[in-house]
N, C-alpha and C positions, 0 to 999 in steps of 0.2 A: 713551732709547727703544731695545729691543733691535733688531738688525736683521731684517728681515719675509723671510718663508722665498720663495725665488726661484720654489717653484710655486705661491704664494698672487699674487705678481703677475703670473706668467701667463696666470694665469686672469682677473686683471683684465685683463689685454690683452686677452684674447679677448672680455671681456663687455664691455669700453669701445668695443672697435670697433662690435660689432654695435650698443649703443647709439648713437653718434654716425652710423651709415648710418642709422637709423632717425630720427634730429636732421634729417638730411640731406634723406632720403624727404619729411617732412613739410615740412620750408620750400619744398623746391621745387615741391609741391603748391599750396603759399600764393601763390608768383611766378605760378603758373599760373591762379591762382583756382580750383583744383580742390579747396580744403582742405577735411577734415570739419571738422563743426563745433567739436567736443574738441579741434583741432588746437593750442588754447595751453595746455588742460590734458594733453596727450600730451605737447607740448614739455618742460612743468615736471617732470612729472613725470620725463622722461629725464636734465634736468640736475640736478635734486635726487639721485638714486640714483647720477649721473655723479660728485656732489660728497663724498657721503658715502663710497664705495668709494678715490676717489680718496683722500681726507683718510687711510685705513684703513689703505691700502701705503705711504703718504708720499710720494705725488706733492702738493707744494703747489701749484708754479704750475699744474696741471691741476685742484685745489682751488678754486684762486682765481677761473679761468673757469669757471666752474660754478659757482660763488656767483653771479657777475656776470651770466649766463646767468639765472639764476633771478630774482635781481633784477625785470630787464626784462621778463621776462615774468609776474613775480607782478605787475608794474604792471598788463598788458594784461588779466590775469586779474582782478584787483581790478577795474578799471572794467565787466568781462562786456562786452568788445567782442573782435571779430575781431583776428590779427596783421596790424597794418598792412605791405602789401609793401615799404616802402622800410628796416624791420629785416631784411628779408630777406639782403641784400649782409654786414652789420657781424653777423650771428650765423653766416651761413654762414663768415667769417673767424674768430670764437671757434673751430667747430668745427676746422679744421684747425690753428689754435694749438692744440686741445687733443690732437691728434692725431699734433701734432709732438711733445708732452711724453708722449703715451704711448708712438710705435713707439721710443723709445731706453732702452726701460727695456731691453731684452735687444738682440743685434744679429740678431736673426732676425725675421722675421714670427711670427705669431702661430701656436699651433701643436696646441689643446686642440681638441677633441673636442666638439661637442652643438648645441645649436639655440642659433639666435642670437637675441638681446635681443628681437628683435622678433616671434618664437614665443609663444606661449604652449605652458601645460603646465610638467611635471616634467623640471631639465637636471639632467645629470650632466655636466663636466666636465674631462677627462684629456687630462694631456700624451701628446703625439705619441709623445714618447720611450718611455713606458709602454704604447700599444697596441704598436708596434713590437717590445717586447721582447715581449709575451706572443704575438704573430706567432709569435716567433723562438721558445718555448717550445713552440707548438703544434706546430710544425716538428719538432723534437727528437725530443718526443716520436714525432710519425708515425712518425721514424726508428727511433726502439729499437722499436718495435711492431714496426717491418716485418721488423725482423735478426732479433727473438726468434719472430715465428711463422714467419723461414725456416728457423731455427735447433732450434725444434720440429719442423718438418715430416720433417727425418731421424729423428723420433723413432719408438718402436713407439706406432702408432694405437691398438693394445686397452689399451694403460696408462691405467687410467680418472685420474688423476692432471694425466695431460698432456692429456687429453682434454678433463678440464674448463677447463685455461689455455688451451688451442686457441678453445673457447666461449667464454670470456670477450673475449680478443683480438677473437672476431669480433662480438661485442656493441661492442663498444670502437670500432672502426673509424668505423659512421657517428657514432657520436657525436666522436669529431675532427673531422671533417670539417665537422660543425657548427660545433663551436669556431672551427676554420679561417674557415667564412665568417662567424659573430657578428663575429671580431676583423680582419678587411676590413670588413666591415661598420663597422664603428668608425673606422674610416679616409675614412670618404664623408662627405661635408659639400657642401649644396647650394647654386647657385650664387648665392641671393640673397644670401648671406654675404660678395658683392663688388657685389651692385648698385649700394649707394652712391656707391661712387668710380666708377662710369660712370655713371651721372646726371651727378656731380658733374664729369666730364669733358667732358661731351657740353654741359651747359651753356656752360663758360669755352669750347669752343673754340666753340660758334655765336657767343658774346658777342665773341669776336675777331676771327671773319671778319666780322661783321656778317649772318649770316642768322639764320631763325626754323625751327627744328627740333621737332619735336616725336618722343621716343624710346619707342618702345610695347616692354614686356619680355612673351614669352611661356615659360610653363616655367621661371620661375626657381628652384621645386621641383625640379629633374633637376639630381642629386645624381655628385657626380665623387669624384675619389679625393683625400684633403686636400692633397699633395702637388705634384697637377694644380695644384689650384684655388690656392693661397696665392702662385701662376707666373702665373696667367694675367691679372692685372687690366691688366699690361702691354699684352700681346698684343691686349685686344679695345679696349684706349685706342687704340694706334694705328691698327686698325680705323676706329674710331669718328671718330675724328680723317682720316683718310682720305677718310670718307664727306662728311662734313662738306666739309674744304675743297677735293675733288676731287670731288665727285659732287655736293651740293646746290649750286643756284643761288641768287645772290643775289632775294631776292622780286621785283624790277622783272623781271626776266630771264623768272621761272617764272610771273607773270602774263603775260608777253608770247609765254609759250610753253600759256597755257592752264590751268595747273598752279597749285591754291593758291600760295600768297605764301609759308606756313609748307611745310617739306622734312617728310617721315615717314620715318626708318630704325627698322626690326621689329630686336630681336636675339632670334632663335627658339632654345629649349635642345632637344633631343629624344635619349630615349636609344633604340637601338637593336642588335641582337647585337652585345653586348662594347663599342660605342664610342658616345663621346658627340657630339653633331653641332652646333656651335654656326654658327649661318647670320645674317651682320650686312646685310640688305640695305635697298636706300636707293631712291627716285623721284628721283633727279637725272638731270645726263645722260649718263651710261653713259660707260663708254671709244669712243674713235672706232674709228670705223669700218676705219681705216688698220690700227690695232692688233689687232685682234676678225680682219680677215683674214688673222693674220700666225700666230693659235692653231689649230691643227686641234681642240682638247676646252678643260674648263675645267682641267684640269690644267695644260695646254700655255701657258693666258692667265692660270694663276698664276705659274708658273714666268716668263713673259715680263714682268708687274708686278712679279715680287721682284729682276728682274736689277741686277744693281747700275748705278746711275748714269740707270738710266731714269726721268722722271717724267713723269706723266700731268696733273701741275697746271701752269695757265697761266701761272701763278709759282713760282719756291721761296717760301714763308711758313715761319715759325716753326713750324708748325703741323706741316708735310709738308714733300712734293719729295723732288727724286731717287731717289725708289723705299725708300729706306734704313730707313720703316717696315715695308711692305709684305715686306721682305729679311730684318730683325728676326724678324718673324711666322712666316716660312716657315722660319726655322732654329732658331727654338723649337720648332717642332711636330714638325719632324723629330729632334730630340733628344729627343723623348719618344716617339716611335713613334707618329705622328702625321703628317696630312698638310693642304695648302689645295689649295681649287678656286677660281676664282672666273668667274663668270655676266655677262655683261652685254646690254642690248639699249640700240645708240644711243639719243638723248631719254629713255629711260623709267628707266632707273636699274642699278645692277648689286648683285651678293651676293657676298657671300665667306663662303665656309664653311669654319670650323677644324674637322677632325675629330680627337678623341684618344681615348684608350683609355679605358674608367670607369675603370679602374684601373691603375698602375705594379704592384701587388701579384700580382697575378696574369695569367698569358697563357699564348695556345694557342703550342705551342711541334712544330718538325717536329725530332725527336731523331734526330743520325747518330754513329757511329762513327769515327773516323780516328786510327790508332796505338791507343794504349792510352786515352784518352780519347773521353768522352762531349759532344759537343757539340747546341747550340739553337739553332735558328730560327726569327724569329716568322713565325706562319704566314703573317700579311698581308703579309709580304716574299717568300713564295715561291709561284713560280708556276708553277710542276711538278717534277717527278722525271723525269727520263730516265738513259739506259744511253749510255756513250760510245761509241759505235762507230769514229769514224772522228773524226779530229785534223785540222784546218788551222793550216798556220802562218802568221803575218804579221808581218813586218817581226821575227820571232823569238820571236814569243810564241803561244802555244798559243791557239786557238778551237775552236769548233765549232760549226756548221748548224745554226739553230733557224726554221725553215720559211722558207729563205731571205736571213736576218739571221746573220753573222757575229758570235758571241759570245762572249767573253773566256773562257777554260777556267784553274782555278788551283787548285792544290791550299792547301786551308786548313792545312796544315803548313806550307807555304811562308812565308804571311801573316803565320803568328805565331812562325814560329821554333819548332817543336817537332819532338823528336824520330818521328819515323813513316816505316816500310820504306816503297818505292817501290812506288804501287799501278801494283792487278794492269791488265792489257791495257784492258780494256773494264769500268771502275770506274762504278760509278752516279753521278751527279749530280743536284745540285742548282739548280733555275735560280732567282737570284734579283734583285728589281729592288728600287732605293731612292734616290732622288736622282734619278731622269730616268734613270738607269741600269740594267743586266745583267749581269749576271756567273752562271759554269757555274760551283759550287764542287763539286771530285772530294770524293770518300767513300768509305770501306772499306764501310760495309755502313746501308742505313736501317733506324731502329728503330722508327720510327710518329710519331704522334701523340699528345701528351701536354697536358692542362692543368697547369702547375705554380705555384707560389707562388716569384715569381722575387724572392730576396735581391740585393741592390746588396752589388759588390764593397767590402771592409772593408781597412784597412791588412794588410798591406803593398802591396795591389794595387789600393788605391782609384784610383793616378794611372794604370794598364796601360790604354793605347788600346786599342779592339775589342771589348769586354764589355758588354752588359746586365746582368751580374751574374751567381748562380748559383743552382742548381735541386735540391732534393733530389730524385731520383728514385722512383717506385712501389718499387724493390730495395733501395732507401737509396743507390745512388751517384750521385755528386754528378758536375751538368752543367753543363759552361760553355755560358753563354748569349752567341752572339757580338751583337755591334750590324752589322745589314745594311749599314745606310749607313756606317762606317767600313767596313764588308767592302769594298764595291764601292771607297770612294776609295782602299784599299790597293792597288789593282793601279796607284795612280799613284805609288805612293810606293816606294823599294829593298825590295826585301824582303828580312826576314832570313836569313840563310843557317844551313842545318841541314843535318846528316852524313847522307850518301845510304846507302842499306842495305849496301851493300859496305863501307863504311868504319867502319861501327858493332860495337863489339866487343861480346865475350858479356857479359852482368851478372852480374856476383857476386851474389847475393841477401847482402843484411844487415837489420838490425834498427835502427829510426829511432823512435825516442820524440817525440812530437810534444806540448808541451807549451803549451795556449792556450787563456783563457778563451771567445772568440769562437769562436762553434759554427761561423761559415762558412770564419772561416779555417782553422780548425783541420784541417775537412775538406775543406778545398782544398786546403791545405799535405800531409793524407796523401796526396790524388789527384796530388800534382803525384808525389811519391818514389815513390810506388806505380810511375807508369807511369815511372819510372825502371829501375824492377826492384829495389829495396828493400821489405822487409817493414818496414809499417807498424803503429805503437800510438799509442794517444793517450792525455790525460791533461788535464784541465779546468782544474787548476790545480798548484804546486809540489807539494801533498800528497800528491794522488792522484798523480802521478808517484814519490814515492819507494815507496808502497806497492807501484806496478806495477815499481817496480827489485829492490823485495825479493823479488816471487815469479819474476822473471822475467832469468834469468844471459843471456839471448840478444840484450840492447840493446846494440848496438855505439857508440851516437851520441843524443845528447841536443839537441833545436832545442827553444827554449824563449821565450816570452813575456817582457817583464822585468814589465810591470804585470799582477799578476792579485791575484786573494783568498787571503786565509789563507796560501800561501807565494807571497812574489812569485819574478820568474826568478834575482836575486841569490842572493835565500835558500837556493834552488833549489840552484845552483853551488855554493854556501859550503857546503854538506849533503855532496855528492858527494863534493866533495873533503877532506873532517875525515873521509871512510868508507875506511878500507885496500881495503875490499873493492873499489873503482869510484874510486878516487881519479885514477886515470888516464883514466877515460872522457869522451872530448870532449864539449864541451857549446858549442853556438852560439845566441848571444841576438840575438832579431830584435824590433828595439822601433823607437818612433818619436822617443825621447830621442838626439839626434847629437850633444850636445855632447862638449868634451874632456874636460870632468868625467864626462859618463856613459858616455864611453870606458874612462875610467880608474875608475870602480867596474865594471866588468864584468874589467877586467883584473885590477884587485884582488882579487876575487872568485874568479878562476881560470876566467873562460873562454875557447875557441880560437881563437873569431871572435864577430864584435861586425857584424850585418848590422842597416844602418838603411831604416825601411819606407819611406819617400818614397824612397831608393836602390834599394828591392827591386827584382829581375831573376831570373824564374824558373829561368836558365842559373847565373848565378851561385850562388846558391843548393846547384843540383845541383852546381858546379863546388868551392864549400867543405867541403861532406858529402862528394866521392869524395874529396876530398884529406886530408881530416881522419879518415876512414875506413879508408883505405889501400887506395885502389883508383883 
């Protein structure tokens, strides 16, 4: 049997799961006596389709449950009686044997595109990797749009020629934009596409403390960004688990308190400007009253629930304790630009609300200047601009007065180690808060407010602390987008040191060929040499780099990709140097291959320097170009 192509069982991943939450959905219905009628013909029918797909990619033992699955219930079905509940416990176990044979077909989560098993209607199915790239297409494109109608605009207006490519461009425009949001749009997947495994959570952990829960979903149509969602089944387990064995009482307790026997936790989805608001609240009995007086907001009584080591439970259980869920929670959502509240009222129950962004793909963004770079900040991390007037110092470190409150003052060149002249007297800033924290970050000059489509940094820079990634610009120039909350923990950590403007020599201007399939690095890699003081060129792959060497004598310096299409970066070198004309011209390859062996084909090959991207260091970098440049 030939081998089954790896995106035909991804797509089975994706449709195996949503079928088995669906496996899921209904038996727990049956435990509860809640089952429709259909319920054993809904079962069959999931595990037949379960068996025949599976049998299709060459999963056997997931084959085999799902015969055995169908078995049993063609029995219940032959007799036209109800699913007895005591099959309930021995198929819910099938389902996750069968669940453990499907998540290791790939080592990722699942990661396709469409409505899950239990929609109806017409699916289309695409891997993640395929919206992403046509993302990154869409992207590009905006960019050559925007260079060539800046690059028209010097033209003469009455040239009826350029007139009409002026019109066309501007026709052109909303429709990207469209494209833009179709292919986000392609990216959102709604949240009942994980209800199963909290059902299926929320049961084993009541079944383990020994209470009676009952879990009501509202909004599980409010739809996140895939990304979000394939992270988050974690994050609302421990919730959930939380509520359970810290908030719901056991029945004898919650009768003697007046309160049904059976607990009710709501998990409510609701979307609202730009973010999504997921709220898990519970009728137990709230956190005490000790601790509620110790929060001034619910931020303050998140923040005191995630602290490490604190627990709110009578015990440590298996389950919870020492805070270390609730810790989890709170440093996921802040790693996605995201944040927790949490509510309580003694006796009657408490909430917790995750809020995250609908989407990683796109954010409102506050864009400043500092040196020759263009930086971003999410807006939800800033909370104003002001003008520095006046500096305090403590204990040696720069502040400044924000209605009474001494706050941390720091130039974001400092932070990240780049070059940037020493600003001027009375610099604008930026006030921003993330983590319980503030910080004044200085700035050359603000640029506004931008929606952008934020790319996550690529090799060489995927490991660089401080980034949300990067931003094409309305100009086409490319914006580092900083992460607030590493901004503020920066001022606890050395920061790196950079040449103060007296110490900084003039820049020679040269010519940098810049050669890389990846559209982001490429153009981060020119903006890094650019605000060096190098004249930059790029070039997508070896090919088009040698055609741009043949019309253009003024490339001093060649940084190149080693894996790309059509000529990789070997070929690349090996070309240069068979040519008299450029045989001596340096060429530096920045790949992600460290070995000694792909040391030594690059050496072989004839190149100057050999930079590996998990080592990448934007210093270094500049520091092997001026040296190999002669400068």
């Amino acid at each position: 049997m030939s081998a089954i192509d790896p995106e035909f069982v991804e797509i089975f991943r994706e449709e195996a799961a949503g079928r088995l939450d669906a496996i899921v959905e209904i038996l727990l219905d049956v435990e509860r006596g809640g089952s429709p009628p259909d319920a054993v013909n809904a079962l069959f029918r999931e595990a037949h389709t379960l068996k025949g797909a599976a049998g299709m990619v060459g999963l056997d033992a997931v084959q085999s449950l799902a015969h055995e699955m169908e078995d049993v219930l063609s029995d219940a079905r032959a007799a036209g009686s109800a699913l007895p509940p005591e099959l309930v416990e021995p198929l819910l176990r099938a389902v996750d044997a069968m669940r453990a044979g499907v998540i290791p077909v790939t080592h990722e989560r699942p990661e396709a595109v469409g409505a899950t098993a239990a929609e109806s209607g017409p699916r289309v199915r695409v891997p993640a990797a395929k919206v992403d790239r046509l993302l990154d297409l869409v992207g590009e494109t905006m960019l050559h749009r925007r260079r060539l109608t800046h690059a028209l605009g010097s033209e003469r207006s009455d040239d009826p020629a350029v007139a009409a490519l002026v019109a066309e461009l501007d026709v052109g425009g909303p429709l990207l934009d469209e494209l833009k949001d179709a292919a986000i749009g392609m990216r959102m997947l709604p949240l009942s596409s994980i209800v199963g495994s909290l059902r299926r959570a929320a049961r084993e952990a009541a079944r383990g403390a020994g209470k009676e829960i009952e879990l009501v979903l509202a909004g599980a149509d409010t739809e996140l960004d895939r990304a979000l969602l394939e992270e988050l089944s974690d994050p609302l387990i421990h919730v959930l688990r939380n509520a359970i064995d810290h908030g719901i009482e056991p029945p004898s307790e919650r009768e003697r308190a007046g309160k049904p026997p059976c607990g009710r936790i709501e998990l409510t989805a609701v979307q609202r400007e730009g973010v999504v608001e997921i709220t898990i609240s519970d009728d137990g009995r709230g956190v005490s009253p000790e601790l509620l007086a110790q929060a001034a907001d619910d931020t303050a009584l998140a923040d005191l629930l995630a602290a490490p080591g604190l627990s709110t439970a009578l015990a440590v259980t298996d389950l919870s304790g020492r805070g270390v869920g609730l810790d989890a929670v709170k440093g996921y959502l802040e790693s996605r630009r995201g944040r927790l509240t949490v509510g309580s009222t003694p006796g009657s129950g408490t909430r917790v609300t995750l809020v995250l962004p609908l989407t990683l793909a796109l954010l409102d963004v506050l864009l400043f200047r500092r040196g020759a770079n263009v930086f971003g900040l999410p807006l939800s991390s800033v909370e104003e601009a002001l003008m520095v007037k006046r500096r305090l110092t403590l204990a040696g470190d720069d502040s400044i007065d924000v209605r009474g409150e001494a706050v941390a003052l720091v130039d974001v060149a400092d932070l990240i180690g780049a070059d940037a002249p020493v600003p001027v007297m009375t610099p604008p800033a930026i006030l921003v808060a993330a983590g319980g924290k503030r910080l004044a970050v200085i700035c050359d000059r603000l640029l506004g407010e931008e929606d952008v489509v934020l790319k996550p940094l690529e090799s060489p820079l995927a490991n660089v602390r401080g980034y949300l990634g990067t931003a094409v610009l309305g100009d086409g120039e490319i914006a580092l987008v900083l992460d607030p909350l590493e901004l503020v923990r920066g001022t606890d950590r050395p920061r790196r040191a950079r040449p103060g403007v007296e110490s900084m020599q003039p820049v020679l201007r040269s010519k940098v060929l810049v050669v890389e399939d990846s559209f982001t690095v490429r153009e981060l890699q020119r903006s890094v040499l650019e605000a060096a003081g190098y004249d930059v060129a790029t070039a997508e792959n070896g090919r088009l780099a040698l055609e741009h060497l043949e019309r253009d004598a003024d490339v001093g310096l060649v940084v190149t990709d080693l894996e790309m299409p059509e000529l990789n970066g070997l070929e690349l070198t090996a070309a240069i140097r068979s040519d008299p004309r450029r045989s001596s011209l340096p060429v530096v390859i920045i790949t992600s291959l460290g070995t000694e062996d792909d040391r030594q084909r690059g050496v072989d090959a004839g190149a100057d320097a050999y930079v590996v991207k998990n080592a990448y260091d934007q210093q270094a970098l500049l520091a092997t170009v001026g040296r190999l440049i002669g400068r």
